[in-house]
N, C-alpha and C positions, 0 to 999 in steps of 0.2 A: 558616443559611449553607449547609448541607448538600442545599439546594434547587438550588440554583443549576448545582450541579454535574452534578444529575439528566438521565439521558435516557429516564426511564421513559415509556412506552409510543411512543415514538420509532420510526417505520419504517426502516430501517436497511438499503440495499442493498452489500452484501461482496462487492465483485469477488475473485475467487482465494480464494474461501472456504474452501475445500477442502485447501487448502496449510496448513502448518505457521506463520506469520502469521495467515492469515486465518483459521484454524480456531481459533486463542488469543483472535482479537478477537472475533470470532462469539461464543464462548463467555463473554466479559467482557463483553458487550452482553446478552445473555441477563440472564443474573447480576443485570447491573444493569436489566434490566424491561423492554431494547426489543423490536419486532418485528424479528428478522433475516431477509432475504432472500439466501438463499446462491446466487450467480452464480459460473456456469463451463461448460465444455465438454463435462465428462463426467457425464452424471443418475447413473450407477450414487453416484459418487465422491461427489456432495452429497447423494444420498437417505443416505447415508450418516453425513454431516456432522449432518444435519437429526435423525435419529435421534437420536444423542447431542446437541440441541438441545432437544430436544421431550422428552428421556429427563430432562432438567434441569426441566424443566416448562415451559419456554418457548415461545413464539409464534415460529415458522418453519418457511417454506418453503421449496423446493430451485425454483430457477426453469436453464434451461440456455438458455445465450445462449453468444456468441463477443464477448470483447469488440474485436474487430477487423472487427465486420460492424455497421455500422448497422442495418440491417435487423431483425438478429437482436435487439439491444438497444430496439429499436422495439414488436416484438411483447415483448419482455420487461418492458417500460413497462407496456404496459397489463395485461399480465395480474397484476401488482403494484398499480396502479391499481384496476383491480376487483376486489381480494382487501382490501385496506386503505385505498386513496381518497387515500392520501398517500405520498411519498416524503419522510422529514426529513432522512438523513443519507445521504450516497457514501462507499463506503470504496475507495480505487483501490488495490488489493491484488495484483493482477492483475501480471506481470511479472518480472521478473530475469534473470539470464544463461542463455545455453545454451552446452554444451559446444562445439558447433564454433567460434563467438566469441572463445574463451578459448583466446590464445595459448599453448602452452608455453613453458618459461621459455629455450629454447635458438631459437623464431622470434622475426622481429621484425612491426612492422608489417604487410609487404610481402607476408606471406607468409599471411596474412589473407583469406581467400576473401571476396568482398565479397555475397555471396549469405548467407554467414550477419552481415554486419555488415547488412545490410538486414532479416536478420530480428529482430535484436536491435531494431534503432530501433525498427522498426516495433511490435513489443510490448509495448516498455516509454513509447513514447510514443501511438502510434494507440491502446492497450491504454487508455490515462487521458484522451485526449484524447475521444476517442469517449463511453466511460459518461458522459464530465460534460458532455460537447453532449447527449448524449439525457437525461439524467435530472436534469442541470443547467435544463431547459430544463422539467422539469415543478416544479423549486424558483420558476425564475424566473414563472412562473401562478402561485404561490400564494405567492410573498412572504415566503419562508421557507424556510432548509437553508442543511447545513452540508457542508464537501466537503473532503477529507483525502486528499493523493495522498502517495507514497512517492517520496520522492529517494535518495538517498546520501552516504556517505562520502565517495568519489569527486566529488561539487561542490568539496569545501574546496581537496583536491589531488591530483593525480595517484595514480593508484591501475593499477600497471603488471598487463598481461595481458588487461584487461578493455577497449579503448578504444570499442567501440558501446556497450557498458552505461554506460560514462562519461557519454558525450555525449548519451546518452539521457535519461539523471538530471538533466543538467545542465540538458538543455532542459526537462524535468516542473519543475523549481524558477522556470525561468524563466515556464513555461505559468501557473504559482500563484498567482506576482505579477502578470502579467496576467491571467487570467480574475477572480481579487481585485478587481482594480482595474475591472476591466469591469461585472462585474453591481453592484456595489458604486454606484456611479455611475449606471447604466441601472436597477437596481430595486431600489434600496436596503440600508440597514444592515443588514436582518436576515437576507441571505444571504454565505456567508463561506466562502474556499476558504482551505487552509493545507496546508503539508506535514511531513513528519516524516522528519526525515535517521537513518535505523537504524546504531548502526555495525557491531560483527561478530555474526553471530547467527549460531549453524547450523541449516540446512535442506537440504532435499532437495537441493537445485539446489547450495550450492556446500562440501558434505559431505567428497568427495572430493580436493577444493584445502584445505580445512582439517584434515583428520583422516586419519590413515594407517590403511589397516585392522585393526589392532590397537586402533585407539582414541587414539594418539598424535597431538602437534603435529606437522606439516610443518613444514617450513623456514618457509612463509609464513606460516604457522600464528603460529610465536616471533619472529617481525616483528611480527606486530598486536596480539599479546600485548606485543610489546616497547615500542609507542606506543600501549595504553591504560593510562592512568596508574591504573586501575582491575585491572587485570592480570588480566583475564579475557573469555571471550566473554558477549553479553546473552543472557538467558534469555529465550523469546519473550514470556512475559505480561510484562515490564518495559516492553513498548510500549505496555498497555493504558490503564495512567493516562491518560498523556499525550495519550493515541486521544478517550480517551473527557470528557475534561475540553478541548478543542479544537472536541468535538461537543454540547459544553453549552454554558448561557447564561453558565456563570463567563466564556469566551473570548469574550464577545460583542463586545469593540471588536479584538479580533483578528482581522485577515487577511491575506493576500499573506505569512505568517510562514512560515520554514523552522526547525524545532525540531531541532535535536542532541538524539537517544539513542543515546549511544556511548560511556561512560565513560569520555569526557575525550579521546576519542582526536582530534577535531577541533581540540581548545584547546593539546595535548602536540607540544613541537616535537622530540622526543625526545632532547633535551637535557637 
């Protein structure tokens, strides 16, 4: 039974490797026996990753691509291609908020500079859409792969301060169930896109909205705490099961699925 689950020797391309996510699932991928290819922008920051990869005893490379440049993920194909001849799984890790996006809690809308809500879309959507046109499209040659994008909490309901990163998730959820349903149809069963709704983790990117410099709850902090009926934030390897059991054959009649990891906070009506 414990087969099924396997991704041993599996090619494995990890957008946003490098981050605090993609550095936990890198690491769970290793562990468990595949080839990780760590994609991103900065080579210092993944020769890095790769280190403590290859320090694990694992097979991987640090490849630097943009994932908002075709181009760039173009050359990045192949140089993966002629290093291992396969691409088996995408991880679309790549993505999240940035500071100028992020209202304070005393603006409204209006006061939104629309320059940084086009840059949010554009990363958290061009960011997933693009790796799985380029490297979606060397699964769809060979008949096979698995492809795992990152949504949100914010699909279920309103999630105030953040409205591009909303909207951006919401469309990556919708992107899932169609390309799902697309190559699914055009080249069959054995290729399969799904996504994973995280709910409060902390990382780099939203640190400072959840934790006071002392190490304390924020105000918004004991709101999200307040609606997971689990009463705490996820630890980032809590995502890896679920990562890596999506990218095995256990999930093989699975796709276009959006999976809640968020203890409970999407089902909690905070009643």
């Amino acid at each position: 039974m414990n087969e099924i689950f396997s991704i041993k020797d599996k090619v494995a391309v990890i957008t946003g490797a490098s981050g605090v996510l993609g550095g936990s699932l890198a690491k769970s991928f290793i562990e468990a026996g595949a080839k990780v290819v760590a994609l991103g922008r900065n080579q210092q920051t993944l020769d890095a990753r790769v280190k403590e990869l290859t320090d694990l005893g694992g097979d991987a490379i640090a490849v630097e691509a943009n994932v908002m440049n075709i181009e760039s993920l173009e050359t990045a194909s192949k140089i993966i291609l002629e290093k291992y001849g396969k691409i088996d799984i995408l991880l679309n890790i790549a993505g999240g908020n940035i500071p100028s996006a992020t209202q304070s809690p005393d603006q409204s809308f209006f006061d939104l500079k629309m320059e940084a809500w086009n840059e949010v879309t554009d990363l958290n959507i061009n960011g997933t859409v693009y790796p799985s046109y380029v490297f979606g499209k060397v699964m769809a040659q060979q008949g096979s792969g698995s492809i795992v994008n990152i949504s949100s909490m914010a699909v279920y309901s309103a999630i105030t301060r953040v409205a591009g990163y909303s909207a951006a998730k919401s469309a990556i959820t919708n992107f899932t169930q169609w390309l799902a349903s697309d190559v699914a149809l055009k080249f069959g069963d054995k290729i399969r896109v799904n996504a994973i709704a995280p709910g409060f983790f902390i990382g780099d990117q939203n640190r400072a909205i959840l934790l006071n410099p002392d190490g304390s709850l924020t105000d918004r902090s004991k709101k999200v705490i307040a609606k997971t009926p689990m009463g705490r934030f996820g630890n980032a390897d809590e995502l890896n099961g679920a990562v890596q059991f999506l990218c095995s054959e256990a999930a093989s009649f699975i796709t276009g699925a959006l999976l809640p990891i968020d203890g409970g906070f999407s089902a909690f009506s905070g009643v």
